[in-house]
Phi, psi and omega in degrees: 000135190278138160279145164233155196270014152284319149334320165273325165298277235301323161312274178336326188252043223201325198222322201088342174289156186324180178284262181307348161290311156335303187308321177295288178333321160306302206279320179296338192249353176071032167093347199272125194271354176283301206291326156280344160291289192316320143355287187268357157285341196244343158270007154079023158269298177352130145081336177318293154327303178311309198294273194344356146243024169291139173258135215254041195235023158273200152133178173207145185269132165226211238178137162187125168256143185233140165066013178063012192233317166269115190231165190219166192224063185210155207254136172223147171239171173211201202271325191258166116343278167337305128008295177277010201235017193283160175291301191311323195289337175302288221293311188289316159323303169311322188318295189320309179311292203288012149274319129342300189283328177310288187255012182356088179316156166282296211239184169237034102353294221295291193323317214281337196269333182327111145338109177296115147007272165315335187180116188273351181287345179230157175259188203288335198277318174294292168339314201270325193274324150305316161250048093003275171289321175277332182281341184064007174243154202279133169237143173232117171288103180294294171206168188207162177216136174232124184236146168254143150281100172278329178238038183199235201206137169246140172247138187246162166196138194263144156240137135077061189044032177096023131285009167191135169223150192222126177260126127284104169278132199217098174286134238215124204239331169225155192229096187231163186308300160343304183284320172280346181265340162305290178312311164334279169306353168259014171258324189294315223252349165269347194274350201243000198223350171048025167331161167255317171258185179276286214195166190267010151296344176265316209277111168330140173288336155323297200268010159247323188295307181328277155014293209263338147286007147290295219309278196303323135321288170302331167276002192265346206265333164287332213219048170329326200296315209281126205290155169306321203292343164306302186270011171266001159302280165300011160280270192329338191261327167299322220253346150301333157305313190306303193283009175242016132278323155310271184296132186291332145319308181280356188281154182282147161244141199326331179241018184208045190341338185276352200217132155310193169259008192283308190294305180287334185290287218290322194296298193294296204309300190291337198278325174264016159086032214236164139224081187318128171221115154256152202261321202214136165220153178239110162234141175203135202246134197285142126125018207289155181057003183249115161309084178288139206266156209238083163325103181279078194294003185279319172291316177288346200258326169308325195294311181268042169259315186065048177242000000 
């Protein structure tokens, strides 16, 4: 039977799934339009496509190292909470890391084109488009990450059931309970102080001269009275403040106002015989930067009220 392209509307506005998918759905089916809703429903497209423009800023980040040496990193998001604490939504998300920590993806291209895990006859996309249809809610992988320890060690740390998850990479000569639990905590003091660098060997001179031309607007602009050479002085004393906010070393550390956090990795490093370096951190807090939409539920309830 010839498809027509009314018929892929009419499917399409009937399901919510793609253009060219409907049309395969048709086609697999000789036209028969029930029988192609159903297609697309047992292959987890229907309605997907309606979601895919829902915003997506719930969710949860989770984590997994394998051998203390390979560890992988990622936010999936969905639309609720409620959602985000369901068990399936939980379990495909574990699916995900560990697809991540596995095949270390280039890109989330790559990934998305990857063979799913669970059943290779679909791809990571095919996966995702599936819970989708079944969860009823719109979802995203958002992002991932993946690191090796070549001389150390990775450490995870969870917060508030995967609203921020954080990997610290660490070089690292002994690797012992003490030394993994030092890092924990220097993973706990990135996921609550949120740092930007390791140490001030990363930060650019670019990102100190910017920096350091806010500084000096503000101080020309509180202390008009005062010769450059004053305020270049209180620059120079700001902006050293900045970076031991900023650098993850430099920072006081949370459980121990007397000590950074450069000064306790060393202090735990000599009580074991060690030589600690950390080299890396990953934090990433769901939903950060996705502009959540703000519901009128009085409005939303009138509208279909037809009031």
């Amino acid at each position: 039977m010839a498809i027509t392209a009314g018929m892929v509307k009419e499917l399409r506005e009937m399901t919510g799934a793609g253009m060219m998918d409907c049309k395969k759905a048709l086609s697999e089916t000789n036209g028969d339009m029930d029988a192609a809703v159903e297609f697309l429903r047992k292959n987890g497209q229907a309605k997907a496509e309606k979601k895919a423009g829902r915003i997506a800023a719930e969710g949860i980040v989770k984590t997994v190292v394998r051998d203390d040496k390979v560890a992988a990193i990622v936010e999936v998001n969905s639309e609720t909470d409620f959602v985000a604490k369901n068990d399936e939504f939980q379990s495909f998300v574990e699916e995900v890391v560990n697809q991540v920590a596995d095949n270390n993806p280039a890109d989330m291209d790559a990934f998305m084109a990857e063979p799913w895990a669970a059943d290779s006859s679909k791809t990571v996309k095919d996966a995702l488009v599936e819970k989708i249809a079944v969860i009823g809610e719109n979802l995203n992988i958002r992002r991932f990450e993946r690191v090796e320890a070549q001389n150390g060690c990775v450490v995870p740390y969870i917060h508030g059931g995967g609203r921020i998850g954080v990997l610290v990479v660490a070089d690292t000569d002994v690797v012992n309970d003490d030394i993994k639990t030092c890092l924990k905590n220097v993973a706990m003091q990135v996921a609550a102080m949120t740092p930007k660098y390791v140490s001030r060997d990363e930060v650019s001179q670019e990102f100190m001269d910017h920096e350091k031309e806010i500084l000096l607007a503000q101080a020309k602009t509180e202390n008009p009275e005062k010769p450059d050479n004053i305020i270049e002085k209180m620059i120079i004393g700001r902006l050293n403040k900045e970076m031991k906010e900023y650098c993850l070393l430099d920072q006081v550390y949370v459980q121990d106002s007397d000590l950074t956090v450069g000064k306790y990795v060393a202090k735990v490093a000599k009580e074991n015989n060690a030589n600690v370096t950390v080299k890396k951190f990953i934090r990433f807090e769901t939903g950060e930067g996705i502009e959540k939409k703000v519901d009128d539920f009085a409005a939303e309830v009138a509208a279909q009220a037809g009031m």
